[in-house]
C-alpha positions as CSV (number, residue, x, y, z in Angstrom):
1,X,20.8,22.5,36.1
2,X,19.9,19.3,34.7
3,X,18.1,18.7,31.6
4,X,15.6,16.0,31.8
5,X,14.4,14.2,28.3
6,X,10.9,13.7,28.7
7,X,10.9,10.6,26.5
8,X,13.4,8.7,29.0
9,X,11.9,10.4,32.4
10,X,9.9,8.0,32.7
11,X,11.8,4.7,32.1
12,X,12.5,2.2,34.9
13,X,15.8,3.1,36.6
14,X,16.7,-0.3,38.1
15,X,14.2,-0.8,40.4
16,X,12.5,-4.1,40.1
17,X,13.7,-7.0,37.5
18,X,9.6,-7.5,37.5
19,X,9.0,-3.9,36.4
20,X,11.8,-3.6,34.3
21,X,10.3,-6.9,32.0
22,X,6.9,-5.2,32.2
23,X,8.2,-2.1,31.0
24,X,10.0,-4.1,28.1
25,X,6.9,-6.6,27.2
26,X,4.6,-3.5,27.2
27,X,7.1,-1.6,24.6
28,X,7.4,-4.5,22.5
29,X,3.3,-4.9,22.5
30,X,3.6,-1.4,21.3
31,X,5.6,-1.1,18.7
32,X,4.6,-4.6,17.4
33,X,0.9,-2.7,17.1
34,X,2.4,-0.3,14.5
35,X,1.8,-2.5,12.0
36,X,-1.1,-4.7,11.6
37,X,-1.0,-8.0,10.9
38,X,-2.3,-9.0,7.4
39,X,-4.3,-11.9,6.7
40,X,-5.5,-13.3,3.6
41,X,-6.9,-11.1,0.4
42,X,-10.2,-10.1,0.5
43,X,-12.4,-11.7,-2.1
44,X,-12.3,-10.9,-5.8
45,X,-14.9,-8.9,-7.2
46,X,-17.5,-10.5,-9.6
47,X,-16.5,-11.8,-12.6
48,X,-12.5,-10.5,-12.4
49,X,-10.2,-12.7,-14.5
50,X,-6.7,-12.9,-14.0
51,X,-4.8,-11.3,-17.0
52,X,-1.3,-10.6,-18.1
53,X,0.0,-7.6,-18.0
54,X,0.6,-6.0,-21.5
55,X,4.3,-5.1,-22.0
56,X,3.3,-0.8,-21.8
57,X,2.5,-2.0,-17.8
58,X,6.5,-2.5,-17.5
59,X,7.5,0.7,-18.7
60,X,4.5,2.4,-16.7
61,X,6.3,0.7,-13.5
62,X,9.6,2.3,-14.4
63,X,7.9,5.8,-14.6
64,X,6.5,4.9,-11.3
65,X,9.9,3.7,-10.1
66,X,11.1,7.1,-11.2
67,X,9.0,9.5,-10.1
68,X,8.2,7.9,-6.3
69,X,12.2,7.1,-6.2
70,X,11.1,3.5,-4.9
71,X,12.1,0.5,-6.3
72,X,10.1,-2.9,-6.4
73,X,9.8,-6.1,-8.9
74,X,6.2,-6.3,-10.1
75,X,6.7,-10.1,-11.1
76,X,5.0,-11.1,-7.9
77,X,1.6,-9.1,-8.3
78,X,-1.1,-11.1,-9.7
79,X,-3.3,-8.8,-12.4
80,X,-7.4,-9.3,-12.4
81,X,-9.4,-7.3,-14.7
82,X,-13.0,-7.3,-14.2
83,X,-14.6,-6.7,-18.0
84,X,-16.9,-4.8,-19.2
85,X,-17.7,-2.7,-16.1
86,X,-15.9,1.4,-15.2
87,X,-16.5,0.2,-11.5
88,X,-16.8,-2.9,-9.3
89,X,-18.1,-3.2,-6.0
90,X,-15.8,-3.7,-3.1
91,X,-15.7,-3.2,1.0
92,X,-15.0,0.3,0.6
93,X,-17.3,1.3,-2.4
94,X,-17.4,1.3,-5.9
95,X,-14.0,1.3,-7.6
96,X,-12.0,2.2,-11.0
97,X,-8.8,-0.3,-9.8
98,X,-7.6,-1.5,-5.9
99,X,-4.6,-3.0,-5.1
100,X,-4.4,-5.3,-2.2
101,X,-1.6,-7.4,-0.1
102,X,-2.5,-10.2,1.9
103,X,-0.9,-13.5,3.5
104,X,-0.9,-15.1,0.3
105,X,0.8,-12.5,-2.1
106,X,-1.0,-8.8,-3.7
107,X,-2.5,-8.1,-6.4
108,X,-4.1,-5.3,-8.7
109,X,-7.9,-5.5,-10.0
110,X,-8.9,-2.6,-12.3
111,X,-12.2,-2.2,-14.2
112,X,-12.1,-3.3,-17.6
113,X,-12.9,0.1,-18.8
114,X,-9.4,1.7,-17.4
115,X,-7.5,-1.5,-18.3
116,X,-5.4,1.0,-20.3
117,X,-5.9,3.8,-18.2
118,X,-2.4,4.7,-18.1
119,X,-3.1,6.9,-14.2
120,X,-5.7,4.4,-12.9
121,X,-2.8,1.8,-13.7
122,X,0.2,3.4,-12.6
123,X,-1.6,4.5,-9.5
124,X,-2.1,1.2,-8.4
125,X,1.5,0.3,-9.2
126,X,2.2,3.2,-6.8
127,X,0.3,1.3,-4.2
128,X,2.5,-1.4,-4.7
129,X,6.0,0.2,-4.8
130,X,4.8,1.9,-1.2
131,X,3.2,-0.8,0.1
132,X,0.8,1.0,1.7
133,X,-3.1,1.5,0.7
134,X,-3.6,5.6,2.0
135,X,-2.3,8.3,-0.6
136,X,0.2,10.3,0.8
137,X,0.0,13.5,-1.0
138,X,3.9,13.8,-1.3
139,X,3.5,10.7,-3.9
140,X,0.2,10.3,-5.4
141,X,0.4,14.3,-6.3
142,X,3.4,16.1,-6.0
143,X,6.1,13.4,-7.5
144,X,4.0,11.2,-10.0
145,X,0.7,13.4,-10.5
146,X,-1.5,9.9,-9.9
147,X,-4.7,11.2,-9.0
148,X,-7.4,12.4,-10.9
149,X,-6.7,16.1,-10.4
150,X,-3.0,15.8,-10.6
151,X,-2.9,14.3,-13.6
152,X,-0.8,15.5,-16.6
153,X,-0.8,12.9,-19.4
């Protein structure tokens, strides 16, 4: 008896040339969807001011290296600090810190109040070694303990 994949079952077989580029331009539409196209950063909150980061930021980002087992140069990420405030106002909500990438480049803001928040900084830097803005649990809390609950100082 022969075993039929279901993932291939359906796949053209030869028949038309037409339905066979179909087939192809609808599979590359698809996987091209899987990851959305990024446009320019959002704007900055109120009052941020771009800062440089204190030397403690580049040991933080080689404990984040280490615990995620990711690898990235934080040279390119441009640093804002918005002073004075624990939150800032953003698309999503109120926020501690956010990191962002963009068209033209990523960058970390963080609330001038957790500026040397040690978590709230090296969470952000987790964002950034991912690449991704969601918090899979397998990084933000099992490996580097990056979340308000996980956290052990």
């Amino acid at each position: 008896m022969q075993r039929i994949d279901p993932m291939v079952s359906n796949l053209p077989t030869g028949g038309s040339r037409l339905h066979t580029r179909v087939f192809r331009l609808l599979l590359l539409v698809t996987l091209a969807g899987c990851q959305a196209p990024l446009g320019p950063l959002a704007p900055l909150p109120d009052n941020a001011v771009a800062f440089t980061p204190p030397p403690e930021y580049q040991a933080w980002w080689t404990m984040t290296e280490a615990c995620s087992g990711r690898q990235g140069d934080p040279a390119p990420i441009a640093w804002f600090v918005v002073p004075n405030v624990r939150a800032f106002m953003t698309s999503r909500g109120q926020k501690a810190a956010g990191w962002s990438r963009g068209t033209d480049g990523s960058r970390i803001v963080i609330a001038g109040e957790y500026q040397d928040s040690q978590m709230v900084v090296r969470h952000e830097m987790l964002h950034a070694l991912l690449d991704r803005g969601d918090h899979p649990a397998e990084y933000f809390v099992d490996r580097c303990h990056l979340t308000w609950s996980s956290w052990r100082e």
